[in-house]
Residue frames as qw, qx, qy, qz and C-alpha x, y, z in Angstrom:
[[0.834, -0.176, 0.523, 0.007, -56.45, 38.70, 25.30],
 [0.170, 0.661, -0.590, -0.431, -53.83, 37.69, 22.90],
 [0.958, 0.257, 0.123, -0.027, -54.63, 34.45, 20.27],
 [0.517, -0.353, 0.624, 0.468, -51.35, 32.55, 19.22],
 [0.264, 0.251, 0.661, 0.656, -50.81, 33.35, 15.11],
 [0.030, 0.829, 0.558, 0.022, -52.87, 36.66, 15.67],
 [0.488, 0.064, 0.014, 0.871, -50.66, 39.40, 14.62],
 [0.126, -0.584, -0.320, -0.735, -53.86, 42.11, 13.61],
 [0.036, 0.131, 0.765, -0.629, -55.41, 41.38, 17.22],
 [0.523, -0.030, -0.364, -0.770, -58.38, 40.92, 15.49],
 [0.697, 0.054, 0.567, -0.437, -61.36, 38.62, 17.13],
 [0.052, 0.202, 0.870, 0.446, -61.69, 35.01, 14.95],
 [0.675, -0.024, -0.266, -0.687, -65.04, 34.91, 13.19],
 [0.292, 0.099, 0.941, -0.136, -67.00, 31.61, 14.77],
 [0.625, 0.199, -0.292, -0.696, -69.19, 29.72, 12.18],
 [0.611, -0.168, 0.680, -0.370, -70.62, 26.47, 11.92],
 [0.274, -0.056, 0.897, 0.343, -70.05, 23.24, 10.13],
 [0.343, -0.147, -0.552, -0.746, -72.64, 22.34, 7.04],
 [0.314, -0.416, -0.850, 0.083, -74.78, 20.62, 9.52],
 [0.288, -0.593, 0.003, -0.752, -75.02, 23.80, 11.85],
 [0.832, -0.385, -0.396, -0.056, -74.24, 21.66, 14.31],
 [0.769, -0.347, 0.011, 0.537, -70.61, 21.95, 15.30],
 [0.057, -0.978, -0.037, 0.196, -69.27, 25.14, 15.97],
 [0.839, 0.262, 0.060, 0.474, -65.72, 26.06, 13.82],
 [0.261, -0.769, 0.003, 0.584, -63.09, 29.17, 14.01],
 [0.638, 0.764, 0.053, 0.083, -62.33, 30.95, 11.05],
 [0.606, 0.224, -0.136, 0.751, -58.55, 31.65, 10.03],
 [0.327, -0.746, -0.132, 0.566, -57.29, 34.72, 11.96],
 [0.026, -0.488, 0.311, 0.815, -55.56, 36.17, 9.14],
 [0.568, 0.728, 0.384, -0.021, -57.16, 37.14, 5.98],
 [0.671, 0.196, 0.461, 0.547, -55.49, 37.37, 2.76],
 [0.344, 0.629, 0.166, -0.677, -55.15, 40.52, 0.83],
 [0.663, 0.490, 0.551, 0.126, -56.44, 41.00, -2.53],
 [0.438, -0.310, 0.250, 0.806, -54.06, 42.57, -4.68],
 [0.578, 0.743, 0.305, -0.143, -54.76, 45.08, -7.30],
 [0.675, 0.526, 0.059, 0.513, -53.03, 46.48, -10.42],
 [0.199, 0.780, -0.173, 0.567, -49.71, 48.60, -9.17],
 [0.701, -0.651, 0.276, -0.094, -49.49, 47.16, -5.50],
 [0.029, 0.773, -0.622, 0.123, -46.41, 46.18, -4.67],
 [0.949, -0.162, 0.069, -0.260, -45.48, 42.53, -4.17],
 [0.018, -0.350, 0.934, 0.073, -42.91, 39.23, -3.47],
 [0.884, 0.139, -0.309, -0.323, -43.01, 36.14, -4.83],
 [0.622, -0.473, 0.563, -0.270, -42.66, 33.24, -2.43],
 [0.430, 0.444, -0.764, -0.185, -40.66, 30.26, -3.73],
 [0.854, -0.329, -0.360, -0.183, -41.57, 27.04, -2.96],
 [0.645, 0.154, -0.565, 0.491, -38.41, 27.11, -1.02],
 [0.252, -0.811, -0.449, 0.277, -40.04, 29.95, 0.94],
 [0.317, -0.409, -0.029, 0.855, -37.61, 32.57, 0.48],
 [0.361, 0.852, 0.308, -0.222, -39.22, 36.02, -1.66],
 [0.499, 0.216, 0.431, 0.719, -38.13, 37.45, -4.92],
 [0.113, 0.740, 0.451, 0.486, -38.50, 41.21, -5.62],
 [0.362, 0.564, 0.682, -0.294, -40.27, 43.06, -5.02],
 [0.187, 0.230, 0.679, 0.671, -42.29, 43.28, -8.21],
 [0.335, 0.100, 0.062, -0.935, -45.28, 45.28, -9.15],
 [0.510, 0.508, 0.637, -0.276, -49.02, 43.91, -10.09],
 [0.141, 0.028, 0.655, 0.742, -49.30, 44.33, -14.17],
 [0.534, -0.039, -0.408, -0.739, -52.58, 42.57, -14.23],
 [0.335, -0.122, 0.827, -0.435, -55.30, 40.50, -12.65],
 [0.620, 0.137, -0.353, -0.687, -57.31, 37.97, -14.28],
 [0.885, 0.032, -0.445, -0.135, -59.37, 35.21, -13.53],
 [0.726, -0.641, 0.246, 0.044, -57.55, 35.05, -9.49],
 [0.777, -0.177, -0.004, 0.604, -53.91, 35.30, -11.13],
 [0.062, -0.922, 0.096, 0.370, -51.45, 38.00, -11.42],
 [0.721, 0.414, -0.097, 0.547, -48.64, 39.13, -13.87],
 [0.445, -0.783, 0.019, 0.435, -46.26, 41.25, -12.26],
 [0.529, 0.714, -0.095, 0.450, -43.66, 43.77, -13.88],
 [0.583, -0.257, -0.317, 0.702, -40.49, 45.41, -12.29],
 [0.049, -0.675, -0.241, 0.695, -40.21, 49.06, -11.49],
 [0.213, -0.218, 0.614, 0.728, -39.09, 49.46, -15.42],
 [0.561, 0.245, 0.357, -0.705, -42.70, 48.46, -15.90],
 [0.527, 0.443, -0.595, -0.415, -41.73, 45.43, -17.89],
 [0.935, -0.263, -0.135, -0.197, -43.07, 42.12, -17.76],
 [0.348, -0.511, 0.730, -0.293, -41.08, 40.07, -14.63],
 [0.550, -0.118, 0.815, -0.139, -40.62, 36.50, -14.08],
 [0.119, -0.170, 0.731, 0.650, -41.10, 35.89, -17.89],
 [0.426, -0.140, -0.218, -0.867, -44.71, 36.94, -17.97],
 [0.305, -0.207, -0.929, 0.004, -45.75, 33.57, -15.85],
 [0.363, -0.614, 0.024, -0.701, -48.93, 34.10, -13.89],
 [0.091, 0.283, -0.686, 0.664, -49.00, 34.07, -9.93],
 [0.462, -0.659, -0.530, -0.268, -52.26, 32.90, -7.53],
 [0.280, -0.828, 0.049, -0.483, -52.57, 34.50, -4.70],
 [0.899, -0.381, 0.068, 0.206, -51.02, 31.62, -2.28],
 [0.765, 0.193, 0.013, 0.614, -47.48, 32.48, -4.13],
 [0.125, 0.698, -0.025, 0.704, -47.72, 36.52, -3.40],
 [0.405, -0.638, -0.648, 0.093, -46.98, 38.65, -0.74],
 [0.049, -0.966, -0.204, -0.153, -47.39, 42.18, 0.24],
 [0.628, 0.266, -0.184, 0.708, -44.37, 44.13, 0.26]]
């Protein structure tokens, strides 16, 4: 059976509200967590992607990124995870 916005065909996770009362679906897709050297775009607010850049460093849930050159990118600003995505 095929969910709408369920690319993985993965099964939601069902959990329940703080009460344990009312039953909730979890997102279908799950984020990934990036590490140093993965590959990556940055998503403008406008939506369109820049790059793709590299992971530098991760600290504290942000990211610097460098280019292939292995020099800081995007003037060393850091990224959260909502602005990246896998390349």
């Amino acid at each position: 059976m095929s969910h709408p916005g369920n690319n993985n065909n993965e099964s939601p996770t069902v959990s329940f509200d703080e009460d344990d009362k009312r039953p909730c679906v979890d997102r279908y897709v799950k984020r990934p967590q990036f590490r140093v050297g993965d590959k990556v775009f940055v998503i403008n607010t406008s939506g369109s992607r820049e790059g793709p850049y590299f992971v530098a460093s991760v600290s504290g849930g942000k990211f610097k990124l460098s280019g292939e050159d292995g020099q800081s990118a995007k003037n060393g600003d850091e990224f959260s995870l909502d602005s990246l995505e896998e390349a």
